[in-house]
N, C-alpha and C positions, 0 to 999 in steps of 0.2 A: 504494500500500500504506500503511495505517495504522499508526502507531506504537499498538500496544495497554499498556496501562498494566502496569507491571511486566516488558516485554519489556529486554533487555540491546543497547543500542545497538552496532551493529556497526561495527568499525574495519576500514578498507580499507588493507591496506598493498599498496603499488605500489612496486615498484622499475621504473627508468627510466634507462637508461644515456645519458647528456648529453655529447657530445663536445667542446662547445664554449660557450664563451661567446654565442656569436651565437645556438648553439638554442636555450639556455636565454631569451635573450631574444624569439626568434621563439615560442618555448611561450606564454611570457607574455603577447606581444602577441594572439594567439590567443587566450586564457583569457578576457582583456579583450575584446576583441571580443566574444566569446559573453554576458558578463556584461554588455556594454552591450545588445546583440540580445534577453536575456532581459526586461533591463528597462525597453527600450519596447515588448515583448510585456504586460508587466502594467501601466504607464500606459496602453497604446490600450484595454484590453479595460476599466480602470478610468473611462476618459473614456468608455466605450461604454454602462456602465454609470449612471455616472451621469448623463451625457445624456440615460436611458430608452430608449433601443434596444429594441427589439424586444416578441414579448410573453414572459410567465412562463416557457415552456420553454427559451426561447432564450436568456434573461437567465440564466438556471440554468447552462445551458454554457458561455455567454460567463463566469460566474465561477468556474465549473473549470477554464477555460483561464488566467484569471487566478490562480488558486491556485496551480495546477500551473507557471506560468511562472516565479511569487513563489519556489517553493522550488527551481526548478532555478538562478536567480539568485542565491541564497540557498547553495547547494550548490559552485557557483562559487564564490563570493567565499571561501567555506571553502576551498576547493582552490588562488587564490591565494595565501593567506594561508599553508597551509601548503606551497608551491613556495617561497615567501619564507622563510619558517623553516627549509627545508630547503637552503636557497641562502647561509644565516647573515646574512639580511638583514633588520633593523627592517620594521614595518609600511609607514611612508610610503614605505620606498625602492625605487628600483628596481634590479633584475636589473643584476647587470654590467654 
């Protein structure tokens, strides 16, 4: 879905009830994981690309896949960042 110009960005509130120390840390190891998995989905498809793989149509998809990878990494890294903030912890730190 496209962000059309003048549209009002929507805010996702999630409440998550966290019992412990350890889940909060096992969440975040998780998060990280996905956000590393999304961003060697957009270096292979960028190495794919640039390499010249395939012909026009294919190189078409291989870089919607890459797009698409870019912003769900992208989406991630917002969702650690705000687990951190809502955890009362600085950027660089980590999770209890």
């Amino acid at each position: 879905m496209s962000k059309i110009e003048g549209d009002v960005p929507r805010v996702l509130k999630l409440r998550l009830p966290i019992e412990s120390d350890e889940e909060l840390n096992e969440l975040e190891r998780a998060l990280v994981k996905a956000r590393a998995t999304e961003l060697a989905e957009v270096r292979r498809q960028n190495l794919r690309l640039n390499a010249g793989y395939g012909d026009e149509t294919s190189r078409g998809v291989m870089d919607e896949v890459g797009r698409l990878a870019q912003l769900r990494h992208d989406l991630i890294v917002r969702l650690i960042d705000e687990l951190k903030s809502a955890a009362g912890r600085a950027e660089g730190d980590r999770l209890a």
